[in-house]
NUMARVO-885234 format. One record per residue: x negated, y, z negated of N, C-alpha, C in turn. Coordinates in steps of 0.02 Angstrom, whole numbers, padded with zeros to 5 digits, always signed. Layout:
XYZXYZXYZ;...
end
This chain:
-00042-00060+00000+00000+00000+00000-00044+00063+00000;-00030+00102+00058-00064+00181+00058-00057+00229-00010;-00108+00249-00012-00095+00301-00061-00040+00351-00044;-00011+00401-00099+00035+00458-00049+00005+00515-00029;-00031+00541-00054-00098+00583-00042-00162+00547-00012;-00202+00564+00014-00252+00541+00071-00283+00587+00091;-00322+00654+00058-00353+00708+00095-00449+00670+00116;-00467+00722+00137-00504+00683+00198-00555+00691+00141;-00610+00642+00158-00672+00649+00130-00735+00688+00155;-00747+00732+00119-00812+00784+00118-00890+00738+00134;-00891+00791+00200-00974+00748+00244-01013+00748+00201;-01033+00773+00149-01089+00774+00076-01069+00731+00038;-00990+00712+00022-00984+00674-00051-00979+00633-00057;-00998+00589-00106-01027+00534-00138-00942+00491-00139;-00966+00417-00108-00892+00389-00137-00848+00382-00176;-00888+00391-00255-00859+00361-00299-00823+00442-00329;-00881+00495-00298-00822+00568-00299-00747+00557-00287;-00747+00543-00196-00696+00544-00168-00654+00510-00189;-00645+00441-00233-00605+00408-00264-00583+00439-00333;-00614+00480-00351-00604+00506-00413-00539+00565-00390;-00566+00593-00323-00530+00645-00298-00456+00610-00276;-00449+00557-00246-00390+00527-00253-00337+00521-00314;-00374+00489-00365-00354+00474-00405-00314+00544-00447;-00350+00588-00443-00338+00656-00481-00275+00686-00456;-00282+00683-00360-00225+00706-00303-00148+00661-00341;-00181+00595-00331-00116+00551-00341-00078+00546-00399;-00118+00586-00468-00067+00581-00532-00101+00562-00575;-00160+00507-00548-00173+00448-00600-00222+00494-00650;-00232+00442-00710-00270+00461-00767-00348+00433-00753;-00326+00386-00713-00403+00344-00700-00395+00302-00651;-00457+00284-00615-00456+00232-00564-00427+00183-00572;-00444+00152-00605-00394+00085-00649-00327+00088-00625;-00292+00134-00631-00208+00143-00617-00206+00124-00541;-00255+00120-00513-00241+00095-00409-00298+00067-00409;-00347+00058-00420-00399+00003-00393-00439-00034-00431;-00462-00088-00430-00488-00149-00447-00555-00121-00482;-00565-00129-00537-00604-00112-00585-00696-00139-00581;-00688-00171-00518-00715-00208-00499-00759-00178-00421;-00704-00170-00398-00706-00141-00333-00755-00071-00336;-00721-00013-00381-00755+00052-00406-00804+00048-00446;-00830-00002-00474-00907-00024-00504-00958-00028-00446;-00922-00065-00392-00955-00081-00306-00959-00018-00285;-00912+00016-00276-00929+00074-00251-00966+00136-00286;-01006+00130-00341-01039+00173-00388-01116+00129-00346;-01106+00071-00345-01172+00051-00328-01206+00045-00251;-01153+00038-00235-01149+00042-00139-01155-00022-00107;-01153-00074-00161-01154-00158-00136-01065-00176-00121;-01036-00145-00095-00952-00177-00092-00968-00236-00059;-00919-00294-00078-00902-00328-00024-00864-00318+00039;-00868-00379+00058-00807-00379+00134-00729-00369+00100;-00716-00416+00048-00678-00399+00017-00649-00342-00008;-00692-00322-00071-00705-00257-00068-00675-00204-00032;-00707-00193+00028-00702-00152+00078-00635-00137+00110;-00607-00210+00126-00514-00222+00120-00498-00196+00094;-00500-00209+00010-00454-00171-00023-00446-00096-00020;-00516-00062-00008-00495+00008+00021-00462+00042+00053;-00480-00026+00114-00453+00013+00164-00380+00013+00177;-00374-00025+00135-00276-00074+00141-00259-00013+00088;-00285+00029+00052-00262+00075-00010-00260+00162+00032;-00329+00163+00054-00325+00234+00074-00329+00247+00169;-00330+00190+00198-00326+00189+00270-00366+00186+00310;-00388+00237+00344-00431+00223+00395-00472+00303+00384;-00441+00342+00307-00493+00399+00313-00577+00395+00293;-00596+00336+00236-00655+00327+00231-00700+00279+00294;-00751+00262+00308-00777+00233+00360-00822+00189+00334;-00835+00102+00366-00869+00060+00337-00944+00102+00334;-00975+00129+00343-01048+00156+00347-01049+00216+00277;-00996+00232+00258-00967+00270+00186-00956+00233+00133;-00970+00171+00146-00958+00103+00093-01034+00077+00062;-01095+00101+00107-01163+00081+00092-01213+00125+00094;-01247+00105+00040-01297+00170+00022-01376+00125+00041;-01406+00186+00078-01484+00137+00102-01526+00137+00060;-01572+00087+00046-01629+00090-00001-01680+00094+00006;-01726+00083-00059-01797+00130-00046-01822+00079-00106;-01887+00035-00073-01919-00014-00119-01961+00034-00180;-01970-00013-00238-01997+00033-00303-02011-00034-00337;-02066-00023-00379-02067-00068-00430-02016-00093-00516;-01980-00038-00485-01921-00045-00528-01832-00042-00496;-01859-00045-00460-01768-00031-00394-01781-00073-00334;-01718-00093-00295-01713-00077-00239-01681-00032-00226;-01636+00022-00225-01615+00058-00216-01613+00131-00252;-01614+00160-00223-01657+00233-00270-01562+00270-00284;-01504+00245-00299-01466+00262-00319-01445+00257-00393;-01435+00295-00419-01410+00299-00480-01338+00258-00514;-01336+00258-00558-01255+00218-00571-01225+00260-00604;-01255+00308-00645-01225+00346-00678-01206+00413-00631;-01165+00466-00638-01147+00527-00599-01211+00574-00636;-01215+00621-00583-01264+00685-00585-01255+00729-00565;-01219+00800-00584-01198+00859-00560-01224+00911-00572;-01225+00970-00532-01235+01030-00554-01181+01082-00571;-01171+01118-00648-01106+01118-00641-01063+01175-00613;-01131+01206-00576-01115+01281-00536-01086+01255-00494;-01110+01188-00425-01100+01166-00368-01004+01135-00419;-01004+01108-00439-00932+01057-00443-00861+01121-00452;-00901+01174-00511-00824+01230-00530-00822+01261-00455;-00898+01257-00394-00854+01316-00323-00829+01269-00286;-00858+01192-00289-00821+01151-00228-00805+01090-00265;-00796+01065-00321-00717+01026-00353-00761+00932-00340;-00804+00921-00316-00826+00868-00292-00907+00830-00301;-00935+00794-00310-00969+00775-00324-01032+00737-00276;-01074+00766-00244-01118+00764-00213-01161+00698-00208;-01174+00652-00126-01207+00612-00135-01296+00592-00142;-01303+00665-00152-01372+00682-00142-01405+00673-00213;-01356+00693-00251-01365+00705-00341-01375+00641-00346;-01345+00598-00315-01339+00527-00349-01419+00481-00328;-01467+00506-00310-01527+00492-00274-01577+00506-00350;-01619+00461-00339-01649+00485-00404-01708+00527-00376;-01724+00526-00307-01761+00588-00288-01738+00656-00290;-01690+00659-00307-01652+00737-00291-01651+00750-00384;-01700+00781-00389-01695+00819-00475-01673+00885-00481;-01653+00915-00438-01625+00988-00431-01579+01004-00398;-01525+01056-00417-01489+01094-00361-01539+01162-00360;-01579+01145-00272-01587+01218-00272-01570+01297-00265;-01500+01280-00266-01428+01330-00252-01438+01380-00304;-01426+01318-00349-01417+01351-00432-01480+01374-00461;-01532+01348-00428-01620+01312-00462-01600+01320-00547;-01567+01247-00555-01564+01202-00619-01567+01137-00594;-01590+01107-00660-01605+01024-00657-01527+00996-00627;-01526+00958-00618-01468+00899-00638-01431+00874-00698;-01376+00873-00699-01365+00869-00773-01331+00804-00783;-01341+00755-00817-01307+00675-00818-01306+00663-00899;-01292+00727-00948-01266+00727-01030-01235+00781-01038;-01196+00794-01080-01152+00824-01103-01196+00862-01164;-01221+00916-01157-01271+00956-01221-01238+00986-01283;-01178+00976-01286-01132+00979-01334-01100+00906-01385;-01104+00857-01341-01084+00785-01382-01148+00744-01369;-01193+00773-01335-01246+00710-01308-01234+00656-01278;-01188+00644-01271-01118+00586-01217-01162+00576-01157;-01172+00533-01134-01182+00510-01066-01120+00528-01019;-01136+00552-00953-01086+00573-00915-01059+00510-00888;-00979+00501-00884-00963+00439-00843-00913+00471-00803;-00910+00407-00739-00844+00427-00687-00804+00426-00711;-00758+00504-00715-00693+00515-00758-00709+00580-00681;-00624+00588-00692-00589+00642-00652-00611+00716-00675;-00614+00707-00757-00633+00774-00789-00710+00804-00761;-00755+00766-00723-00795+00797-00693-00792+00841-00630;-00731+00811-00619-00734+00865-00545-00689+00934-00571;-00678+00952-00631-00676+01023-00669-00738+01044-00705;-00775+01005-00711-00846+01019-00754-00834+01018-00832;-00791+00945-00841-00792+00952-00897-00811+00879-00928;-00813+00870-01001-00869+00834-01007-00837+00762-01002;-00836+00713-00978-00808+00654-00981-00773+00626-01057;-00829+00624-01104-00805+00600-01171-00740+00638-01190;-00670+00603-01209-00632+00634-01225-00623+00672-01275;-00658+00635-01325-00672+00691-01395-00698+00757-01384;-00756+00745-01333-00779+00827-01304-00736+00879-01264;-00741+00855-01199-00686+00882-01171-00721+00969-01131;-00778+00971-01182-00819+01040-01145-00821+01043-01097;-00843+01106-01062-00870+01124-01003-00964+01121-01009;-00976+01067-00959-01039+01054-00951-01087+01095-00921;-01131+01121-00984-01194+01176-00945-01245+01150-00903;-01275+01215-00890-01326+01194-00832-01398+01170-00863;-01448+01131-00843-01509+01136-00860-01552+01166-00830;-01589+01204-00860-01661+01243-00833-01713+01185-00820;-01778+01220-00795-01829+01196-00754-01857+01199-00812;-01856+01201-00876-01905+01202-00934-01976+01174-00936;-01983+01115-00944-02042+01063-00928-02034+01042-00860;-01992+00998-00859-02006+00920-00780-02004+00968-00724;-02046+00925-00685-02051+00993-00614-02018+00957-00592;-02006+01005-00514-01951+00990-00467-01948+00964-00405;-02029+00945-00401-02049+00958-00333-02087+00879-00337;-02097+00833-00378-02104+00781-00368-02064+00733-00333;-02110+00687-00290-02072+00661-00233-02057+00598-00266;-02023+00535-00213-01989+00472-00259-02038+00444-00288;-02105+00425-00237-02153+00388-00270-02174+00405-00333;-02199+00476-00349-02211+00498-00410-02147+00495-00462;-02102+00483-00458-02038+00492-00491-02010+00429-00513;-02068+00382-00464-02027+00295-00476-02089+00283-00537;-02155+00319-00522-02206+00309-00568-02205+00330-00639;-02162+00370-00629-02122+00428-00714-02075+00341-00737;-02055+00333-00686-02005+00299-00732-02019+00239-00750;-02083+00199-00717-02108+00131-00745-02154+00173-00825;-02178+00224-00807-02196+00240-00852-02184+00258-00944;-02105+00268-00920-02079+00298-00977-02047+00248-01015;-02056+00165-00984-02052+00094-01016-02098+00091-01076;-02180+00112-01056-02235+00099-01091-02231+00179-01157;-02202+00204-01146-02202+00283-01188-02213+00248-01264;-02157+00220-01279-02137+00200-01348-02164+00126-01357;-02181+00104-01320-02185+00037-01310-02239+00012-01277;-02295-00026-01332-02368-00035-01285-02381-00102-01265;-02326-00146-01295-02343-00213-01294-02267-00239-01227;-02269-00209-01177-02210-00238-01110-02277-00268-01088;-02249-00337-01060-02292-00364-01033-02231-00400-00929;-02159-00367-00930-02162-00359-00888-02101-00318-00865;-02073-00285-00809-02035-00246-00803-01966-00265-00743;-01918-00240-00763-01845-00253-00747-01847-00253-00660;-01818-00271-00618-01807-00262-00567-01744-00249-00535;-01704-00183-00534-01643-00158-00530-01627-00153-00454;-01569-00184-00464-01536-00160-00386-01518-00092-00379;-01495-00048-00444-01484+00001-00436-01511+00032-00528;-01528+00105-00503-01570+00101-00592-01504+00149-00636;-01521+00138-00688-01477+00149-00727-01501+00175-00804;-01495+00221-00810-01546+00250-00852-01524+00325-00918;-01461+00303-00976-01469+00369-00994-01515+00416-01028;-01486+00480-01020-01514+00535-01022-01592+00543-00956;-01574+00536-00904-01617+00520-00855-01685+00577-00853;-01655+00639-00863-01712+00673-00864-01775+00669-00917;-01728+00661-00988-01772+00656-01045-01832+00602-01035;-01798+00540-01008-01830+00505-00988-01888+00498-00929;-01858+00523-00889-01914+00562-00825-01979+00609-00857;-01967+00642-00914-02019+00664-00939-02048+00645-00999;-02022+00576-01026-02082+00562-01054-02118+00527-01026;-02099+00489-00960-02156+00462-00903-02215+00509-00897;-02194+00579-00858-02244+00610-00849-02270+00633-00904;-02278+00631-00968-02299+00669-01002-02348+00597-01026;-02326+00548-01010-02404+00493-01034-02434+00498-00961;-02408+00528-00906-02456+00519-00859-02495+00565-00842;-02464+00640-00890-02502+00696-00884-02544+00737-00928;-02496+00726-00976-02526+00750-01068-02570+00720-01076;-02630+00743-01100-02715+00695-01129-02685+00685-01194;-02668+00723-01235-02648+00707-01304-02592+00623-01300;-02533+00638-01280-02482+00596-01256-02525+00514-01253;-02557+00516-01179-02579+00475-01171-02650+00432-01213;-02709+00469-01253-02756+00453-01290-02705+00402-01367;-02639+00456-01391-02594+00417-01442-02566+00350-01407;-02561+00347-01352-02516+00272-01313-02590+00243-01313;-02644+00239-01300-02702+00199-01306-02742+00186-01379;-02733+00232-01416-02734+00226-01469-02699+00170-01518;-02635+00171-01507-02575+00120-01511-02590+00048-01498;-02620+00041-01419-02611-00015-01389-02688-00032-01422;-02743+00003-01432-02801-00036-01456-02806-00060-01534;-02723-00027-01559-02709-00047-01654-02667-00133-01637;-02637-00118-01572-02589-00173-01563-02654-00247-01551;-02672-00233-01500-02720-00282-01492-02770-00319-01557;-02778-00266-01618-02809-00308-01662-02785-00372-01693;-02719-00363-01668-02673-00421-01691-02709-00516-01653;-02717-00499-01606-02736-00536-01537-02798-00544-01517;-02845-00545-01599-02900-00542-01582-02967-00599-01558;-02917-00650-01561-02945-00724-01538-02938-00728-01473;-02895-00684-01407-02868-00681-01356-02938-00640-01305;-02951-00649-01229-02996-00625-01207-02963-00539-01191;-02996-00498-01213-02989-00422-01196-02928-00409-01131;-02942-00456-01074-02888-00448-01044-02814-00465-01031;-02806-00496-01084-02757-00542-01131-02703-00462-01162;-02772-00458-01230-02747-00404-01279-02716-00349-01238;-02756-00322-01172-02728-00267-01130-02716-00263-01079;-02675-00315-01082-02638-00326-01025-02580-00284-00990;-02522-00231-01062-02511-00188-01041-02552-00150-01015;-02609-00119-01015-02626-00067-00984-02625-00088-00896;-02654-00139-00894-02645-00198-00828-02595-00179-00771;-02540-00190-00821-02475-00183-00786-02435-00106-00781;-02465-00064-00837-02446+00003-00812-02481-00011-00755;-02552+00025-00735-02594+00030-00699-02583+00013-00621;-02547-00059-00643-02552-00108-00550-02461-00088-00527;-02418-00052-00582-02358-00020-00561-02357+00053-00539;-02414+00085-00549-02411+00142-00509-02431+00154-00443;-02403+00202-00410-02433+00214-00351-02475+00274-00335;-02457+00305-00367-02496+00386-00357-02580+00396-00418;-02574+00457-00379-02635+00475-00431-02610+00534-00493;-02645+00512-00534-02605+00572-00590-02670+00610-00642;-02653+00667-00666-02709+00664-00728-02742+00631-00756;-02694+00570-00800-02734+00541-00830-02764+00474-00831;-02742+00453-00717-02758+00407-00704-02775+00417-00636;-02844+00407-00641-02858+00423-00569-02884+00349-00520;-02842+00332-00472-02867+00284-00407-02944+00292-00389;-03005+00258-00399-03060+00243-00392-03052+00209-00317;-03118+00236-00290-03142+00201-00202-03100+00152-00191;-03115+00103-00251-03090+00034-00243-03028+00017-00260;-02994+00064-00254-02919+00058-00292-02896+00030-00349;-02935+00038-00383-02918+00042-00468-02897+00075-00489;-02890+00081-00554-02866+00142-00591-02920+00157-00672;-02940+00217-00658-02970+00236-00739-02951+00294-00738;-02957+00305-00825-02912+00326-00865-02972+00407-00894;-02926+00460-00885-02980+00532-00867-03002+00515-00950;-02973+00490-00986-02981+00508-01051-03033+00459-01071;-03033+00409-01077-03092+00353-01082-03089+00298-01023;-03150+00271-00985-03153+00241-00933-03092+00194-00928;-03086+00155-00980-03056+00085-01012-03028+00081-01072;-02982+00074-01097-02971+00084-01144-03029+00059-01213;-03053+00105-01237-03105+00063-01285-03066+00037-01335;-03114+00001-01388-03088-00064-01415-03152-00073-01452;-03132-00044-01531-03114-00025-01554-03116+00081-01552;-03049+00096-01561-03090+00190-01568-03110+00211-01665;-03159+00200-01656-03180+00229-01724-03124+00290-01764;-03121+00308-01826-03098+00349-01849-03095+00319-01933;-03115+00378-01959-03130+00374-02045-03070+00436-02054;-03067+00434-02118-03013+00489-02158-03038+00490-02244;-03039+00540-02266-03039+00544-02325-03013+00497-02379;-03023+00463-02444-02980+00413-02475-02923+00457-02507;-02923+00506-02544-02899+00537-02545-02806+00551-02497;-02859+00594-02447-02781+00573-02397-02742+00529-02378;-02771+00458-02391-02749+00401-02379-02715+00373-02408;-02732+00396-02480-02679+00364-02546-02616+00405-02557;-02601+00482-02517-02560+00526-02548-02509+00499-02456;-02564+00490-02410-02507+00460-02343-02462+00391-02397;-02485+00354-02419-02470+00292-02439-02420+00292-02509;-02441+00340-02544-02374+00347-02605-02439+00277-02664;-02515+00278-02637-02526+00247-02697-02585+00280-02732;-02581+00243-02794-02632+00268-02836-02724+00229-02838;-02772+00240-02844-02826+00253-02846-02847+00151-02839;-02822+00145-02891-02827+00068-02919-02779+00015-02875;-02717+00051-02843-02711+00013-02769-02753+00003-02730;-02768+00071-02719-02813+00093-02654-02900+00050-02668;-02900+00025-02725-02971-00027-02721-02956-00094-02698;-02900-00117-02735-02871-00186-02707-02869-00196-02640;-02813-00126-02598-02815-00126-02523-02874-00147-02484;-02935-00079-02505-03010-00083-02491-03048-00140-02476;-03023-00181-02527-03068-00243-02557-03047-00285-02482;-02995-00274-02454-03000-00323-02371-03060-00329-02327;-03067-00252-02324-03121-00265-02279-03211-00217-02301;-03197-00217-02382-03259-00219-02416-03254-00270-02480;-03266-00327-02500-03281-00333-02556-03297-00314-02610;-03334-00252-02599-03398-00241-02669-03328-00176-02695;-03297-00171-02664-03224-00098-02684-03200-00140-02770;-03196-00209-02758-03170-00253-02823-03231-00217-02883;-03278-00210-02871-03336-00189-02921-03316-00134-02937;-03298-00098-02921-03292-00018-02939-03222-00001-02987;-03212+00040-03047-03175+00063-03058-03116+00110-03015;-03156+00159-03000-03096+00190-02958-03146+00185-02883;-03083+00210-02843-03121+00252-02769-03126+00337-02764;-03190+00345-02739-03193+00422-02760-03141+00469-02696;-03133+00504-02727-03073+00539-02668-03098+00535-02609;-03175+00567-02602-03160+00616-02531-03223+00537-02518;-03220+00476-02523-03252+00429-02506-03223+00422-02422;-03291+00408-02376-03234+00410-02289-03203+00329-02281;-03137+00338-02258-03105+00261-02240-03097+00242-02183;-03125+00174-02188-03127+00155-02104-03063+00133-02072;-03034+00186-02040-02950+00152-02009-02943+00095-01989;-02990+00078-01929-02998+00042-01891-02987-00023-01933;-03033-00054-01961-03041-00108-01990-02988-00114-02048;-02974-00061-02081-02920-00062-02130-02845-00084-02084;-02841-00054-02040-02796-00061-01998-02762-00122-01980;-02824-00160-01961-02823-00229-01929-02794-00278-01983;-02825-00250-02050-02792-00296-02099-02711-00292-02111;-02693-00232-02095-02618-00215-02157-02591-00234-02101;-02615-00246-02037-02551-00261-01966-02519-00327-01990;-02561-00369-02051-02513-00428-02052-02525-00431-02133;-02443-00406-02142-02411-00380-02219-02444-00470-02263;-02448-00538-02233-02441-00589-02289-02514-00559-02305;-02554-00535-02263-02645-00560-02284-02634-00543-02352;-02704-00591-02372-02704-00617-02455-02772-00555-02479;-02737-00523-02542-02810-00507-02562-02839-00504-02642;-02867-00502-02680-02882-00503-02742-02821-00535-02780;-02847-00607-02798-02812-00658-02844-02747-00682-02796;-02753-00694-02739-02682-00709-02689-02639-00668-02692;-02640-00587-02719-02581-00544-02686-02594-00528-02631;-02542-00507-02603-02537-00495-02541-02516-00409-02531;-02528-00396-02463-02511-00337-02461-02446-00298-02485;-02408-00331-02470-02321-00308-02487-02332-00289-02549;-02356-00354-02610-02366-00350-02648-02395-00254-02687;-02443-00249-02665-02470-00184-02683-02419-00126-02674;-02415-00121-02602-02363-00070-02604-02337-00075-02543;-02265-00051-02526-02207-00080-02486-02239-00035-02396;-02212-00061-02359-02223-00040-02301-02303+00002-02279;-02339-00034-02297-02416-00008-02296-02446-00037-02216;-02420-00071-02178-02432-00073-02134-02402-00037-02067;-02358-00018-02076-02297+00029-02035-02316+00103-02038;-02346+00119-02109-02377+00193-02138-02451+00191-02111;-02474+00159-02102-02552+00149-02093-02550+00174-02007;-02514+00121-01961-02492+00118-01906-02486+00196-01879;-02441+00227-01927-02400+00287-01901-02471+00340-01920;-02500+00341-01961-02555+00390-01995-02624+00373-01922;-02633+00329-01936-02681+00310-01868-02687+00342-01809;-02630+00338-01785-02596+00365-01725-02593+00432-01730;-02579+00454-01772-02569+00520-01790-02622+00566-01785;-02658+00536-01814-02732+00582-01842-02786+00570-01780;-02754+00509-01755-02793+00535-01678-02771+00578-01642;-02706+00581-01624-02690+00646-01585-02684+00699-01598;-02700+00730-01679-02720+00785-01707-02641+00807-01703;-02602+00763-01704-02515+00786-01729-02501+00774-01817;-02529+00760-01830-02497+00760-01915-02493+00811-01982;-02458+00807-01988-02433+00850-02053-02422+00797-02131;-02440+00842-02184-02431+00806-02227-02387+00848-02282;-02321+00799-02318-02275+00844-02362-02293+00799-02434;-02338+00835-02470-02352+00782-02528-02350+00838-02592;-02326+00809-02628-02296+00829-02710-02309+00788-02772;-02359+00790-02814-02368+00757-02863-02298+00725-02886;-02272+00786-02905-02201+00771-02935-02158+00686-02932;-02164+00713-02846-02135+00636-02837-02170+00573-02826;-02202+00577-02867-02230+00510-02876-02272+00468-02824;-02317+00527-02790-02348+00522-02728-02325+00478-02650;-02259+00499-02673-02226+00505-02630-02236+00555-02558;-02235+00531-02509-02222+00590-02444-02222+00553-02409;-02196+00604-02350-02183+00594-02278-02215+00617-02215;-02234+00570-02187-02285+00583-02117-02234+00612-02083;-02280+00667-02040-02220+00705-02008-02273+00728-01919;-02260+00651-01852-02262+00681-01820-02225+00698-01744;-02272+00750-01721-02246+00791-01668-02247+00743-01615;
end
């Protein structure tokens, strides 16, 4: 059965617009009320079937065209298809022309240069992920609780002018951001990704930031002490697989003659990176007192058991201290164990490490509370 409304579809817009635009024409509250829930998932992705495709055309006629049913792709180490699943608008372009653009839906297209603002695919008022709802083609925010009118984003940080390759490289990248131990990565028919920009820049910011990236190697050479019976190319093997997933050249990885990759900041990731800290600071990061802090010690010095106290400003070796607290059972003076001494000392150690290499840390410490504080970083 034909729809009763049927206005024509716009040479720019995106299918799953134009169905939205039906739906809005015809009364309905949502796609759901006329088409197969199923069908409009297909058409967000651009894989319809033959099937599929029937049912459209048996619904709205002969105004959409089979070549308006498929979107072309673009190989990536994380896609075949460089389309999005989620919607992406600008919300200057939707309040003058009511419709939703198939260009936005490209994960190469990071800008309207009309407006020159980003793309916007959240709601900066509920933080909501944008979904196909009708309320977008008023510019308002999908989530019903919200209901806002969706602002624009500025060019703040992420540039605009990066092409797909560099943009597919942001985004294998921004797997490894938080995360040093992927050892392999998703392969999407179509990518799918919220808050897409945020995410787009913390790719580039491990591929461009020296700070950024020295803390992600930093990380992965604390992770590897775990794995230390394993051959070096074992332990860093993420770096491996960032490395053999990019394609471009970046700051802080530059393509060698031979098509490798080293790293502007250290050739290779070294293994181990040295770093001492005061004892002192170590016991007020940790919430312990003096006579912990010898027991701790005693892992990877013995002769610490001899001593009454530790002198404050005595230097501590991260590194090796490190390696121990990564595994909370290790045993130390009379079979306690780490937990034992004091609670989450390997998670705090972890976070302080990291920290004090990238010259991000702050410290909030108060006798009062019982040397208590909180690592605080940027």
């Amino acid at each position: 059965m034909l729809l009763t409304v049927t206005p024509p579809m716009i040479d720019d817009e995106c299918l799953p617009s134009y169905l939205l635009r039906l739906t809005q024409r015809n009364g309905f509250s949502s796609t759901n009320d006329w088409l197969n829930l199923h069908t409009f998932h297909a058409a967000m992705t651009g894989h319809l079937s033959a099937r599929q495709t029937d049912e459209l055309f048996s619904k709205v006629g002969d105004v959409i065209t089979s070549n308006q049913c498929v979107f072309s792709g673009n190989m990536s180490p994380l896609f075949i298809s460089p389309t999005l699943l989620q919607p992406r608008i600008c919300p200057e372009c939707i309040k003058e022309y009511g419709y939703i653009k198939s260009e936005w839906l490209s994960i190469n297209n990071l800008v309207c240069f009309k407006h020159d603002c980003l793309l916007v695919d959240y709601c900066r008022h509920c933080h909501q992920q944008l979904q196909w709802s009708i309320s977008l083609l008023t510019n308002q925010c999908s989530n019903p609780d919200c209901n806002k009118s969706i602002n624009l984003s500025s060019f703040e940080t992420l540039p605009s002018d990066l092409t797909i390759q560099q943009i597919s490289d942001c985004l294998v990248a921004q797997f490894f951001y938080n995360k040093v131990d992927v050892t392999i990565l998703p392969k999407l028919k179509n990518f799918e990704m919220n808050h897409f920009n945020n995410q787009l820049m913390m790719g580039y910011r491990l591929l461009n930031d020296k700070k950024t990236f020295e803390k992600w190697l930093a990380l992965l050479n604390l992770k590897s002490l775990q794995h230390r019976e394993f051959p070096e190319d074992i332990r860093l093997y993420p770096w491996q697989l960032l490395t053999k997933s990019i394609q471009c050249n970046w700051p802080n990885l530059n393509r060698t003659t031979d098509g490798k990759f080293e790293s502007t900041s250290s050739k290779a990731p070294t293994y181990p990176i040295p770093l001492k800290i005061p004892a002192e600071q170590l016991m007020r990061s940790l919430g312990i007192s003096t006579f912990q802090l010898r027991d701790v010690l005693s892992l990877i010095d013995q002769s610490y058991l001899s001593n009454k106290r530790v002198s404050p400003k005595r230097q501590i070796d991260m590194v090796a201290l490190s390696s121990k607290l990564i595994n909370n059972s290790t045993s130390i003076k009379k079979g306690r164990t780490i937990s034992e001494v004091t609670s989450d000392n390997s998670d705090k150690l972890t976070e302080l490490y990291i920290a004090i290499m990238s010259n991000t840390i702050s410290f909030n410490y108060s006798p009062k509370q019982n040397y208590k504080t909180s690592i605080t970083i940027s």
